[in-house]
N, C-alpha and C positions, 0 to 999 in steps of 0.2 A: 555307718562305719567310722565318721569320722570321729564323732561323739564317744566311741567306742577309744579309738586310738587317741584322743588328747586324755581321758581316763586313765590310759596306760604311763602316758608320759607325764602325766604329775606324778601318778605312783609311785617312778622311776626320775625322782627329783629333777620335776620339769626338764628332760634330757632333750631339746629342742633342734630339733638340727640348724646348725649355723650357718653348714655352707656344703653344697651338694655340685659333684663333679660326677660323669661317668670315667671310670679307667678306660685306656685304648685297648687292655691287655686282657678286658675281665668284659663281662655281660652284665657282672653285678654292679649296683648303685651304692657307690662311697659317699658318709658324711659323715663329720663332725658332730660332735655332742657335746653339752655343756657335762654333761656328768661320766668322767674321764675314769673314774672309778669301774662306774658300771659296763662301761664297755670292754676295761682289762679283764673284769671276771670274766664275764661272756666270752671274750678271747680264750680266757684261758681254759673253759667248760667246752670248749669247740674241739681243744690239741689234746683232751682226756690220753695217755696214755697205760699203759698197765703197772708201770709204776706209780704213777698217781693212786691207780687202785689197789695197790698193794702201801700207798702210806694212809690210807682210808682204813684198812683192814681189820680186822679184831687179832691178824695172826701176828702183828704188827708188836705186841705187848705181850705176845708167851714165848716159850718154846715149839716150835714148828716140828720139830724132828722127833725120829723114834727110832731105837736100834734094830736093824732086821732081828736080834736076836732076842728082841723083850718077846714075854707073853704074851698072846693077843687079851689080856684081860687089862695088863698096864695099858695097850693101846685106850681100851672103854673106856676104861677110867679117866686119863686124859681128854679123849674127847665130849665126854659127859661133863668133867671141870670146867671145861672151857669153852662150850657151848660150841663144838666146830665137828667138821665130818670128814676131814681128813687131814693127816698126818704123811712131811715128807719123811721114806724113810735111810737109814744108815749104814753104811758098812762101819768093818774096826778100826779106821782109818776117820770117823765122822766125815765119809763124803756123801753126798744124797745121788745113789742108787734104783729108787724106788719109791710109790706110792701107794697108800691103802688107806681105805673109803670105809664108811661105815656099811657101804653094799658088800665090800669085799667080807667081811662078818656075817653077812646075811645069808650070801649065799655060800660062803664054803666055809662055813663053822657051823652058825647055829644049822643052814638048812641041811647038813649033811651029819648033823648030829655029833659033830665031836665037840671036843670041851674049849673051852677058853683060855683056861688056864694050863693046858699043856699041848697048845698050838701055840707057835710061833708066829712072829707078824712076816718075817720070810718066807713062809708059808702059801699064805693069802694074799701078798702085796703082789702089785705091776712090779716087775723087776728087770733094770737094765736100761742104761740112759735109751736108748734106742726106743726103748719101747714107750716111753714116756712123755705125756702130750706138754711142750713149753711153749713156752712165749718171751720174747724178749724186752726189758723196763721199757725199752721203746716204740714198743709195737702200739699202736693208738688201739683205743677201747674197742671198735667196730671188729677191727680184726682180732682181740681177744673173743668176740663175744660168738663171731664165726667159727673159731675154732674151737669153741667149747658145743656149738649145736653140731659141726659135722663129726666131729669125735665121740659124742653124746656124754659126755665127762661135767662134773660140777666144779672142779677144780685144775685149777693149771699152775704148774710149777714155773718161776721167773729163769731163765739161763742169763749167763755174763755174756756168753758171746753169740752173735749173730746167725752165726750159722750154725750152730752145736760143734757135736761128734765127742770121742772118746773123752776130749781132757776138757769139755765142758763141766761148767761148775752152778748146782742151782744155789739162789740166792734168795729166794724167797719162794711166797706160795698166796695164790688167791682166790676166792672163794664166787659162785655165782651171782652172791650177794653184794660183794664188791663191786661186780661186774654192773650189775642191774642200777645199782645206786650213780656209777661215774655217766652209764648208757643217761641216764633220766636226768641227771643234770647238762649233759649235751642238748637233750631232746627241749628241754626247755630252753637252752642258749639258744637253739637255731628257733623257736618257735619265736622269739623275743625280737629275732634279727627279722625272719620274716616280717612280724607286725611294725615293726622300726620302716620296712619299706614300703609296708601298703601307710603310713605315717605320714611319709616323704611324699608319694604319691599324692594322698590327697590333696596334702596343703599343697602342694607345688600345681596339680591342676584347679587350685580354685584363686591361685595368685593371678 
């Protein structure tokens, strides 16, 4: 193991711990590293929130929105340009009202046989802030990721304020992929942090 963890920490520009205290306040094992760098990343792969995933994003670089009143064929098209599977969508006002998926096409267009081109995305979209699953820029990754598996949704809408309701305003939008990408850079900050302690560990019982 321990062959294992000095392998790590040259890796990780020889990040040697310099000086190891226990907090009174924590259970966890605090120390110092010479590579001051590597531990801000890690810090910062730890507080992942959904804004982070939404400046990661691909929706990041288009237009995200779609008029309740386009055809669902403008919808395809869009989504096919720009490689994505859902669109927030709009009243005439441009306020974001509603969302639609490429399932929502599936099942109540094509699988019910009407046309694309003279179905509306009002139609077929979730409609009505209420009804619509958000999350807020500050909500940390874990809890985006839960509420995308208890809602069973691939997409979550960002809100401005905290607790929603009527004069809530969405601001963005994020994709599961988003999700999975900020999830698997945490999963390797904590896996890093663990081997940093069985690190500690060693040297400190063979000192």
């Amino acid at each position: 193991m321990l062959a294992r963890s000095l392998t790590r920490v040259a890796s990780r520009s020889l990040a040697i711990p310099r000086a190891i205290s226990v907090s009174p306040n924590s259970s966890c094992r605090l120390y110092q590293t010479m590579d001051k760098e590597v531990v801000a990343d890690e810090q910062e792969a730890l507080l992942l929130t959904a804004a982070d995933a939404q400046a990661k994003s691909c929706y990041n670089s288009i237009d995200w929105k779609i008029s309740e009143d386009a055809k669902v064929i403008e919808m395809l098209k869009l989504m096919v340009a720009n490689k994505i599977g859902a669109l927030a969508v709009t009243d005439g006002e441009d306020k974001v009202v509603g969302i639609v998926s490429e399932r929502d096409y599936l099942s109540k267009v094509a699988f019910l046989g009407k046309t694309s081109d003279t179905t509306t995305v009002k139609e077929i979209c979730t409609h009505g802030i209420s009804n619509l699953v958000t999350v807020t820029a500050g909500n940390p990754i874990d809890r985006c990721m839960e509420k995308m598996l208890g809602r069973d949704v691939r997409h979550l809408l960002i809100r401005d304020k905290k607790y929603g309701g009527p004069d809530t305003n969405i601001i963005g939008i994020i994709s599961i992929k988003d999700i999975v990408k900020c999830s698997h850079e945490k999963t390797k900050a904590q896996m890093n942090r663990l081997e940093d302690l069985v690190l500690v560990h060693d040297i400190t019982s063979k000192v």
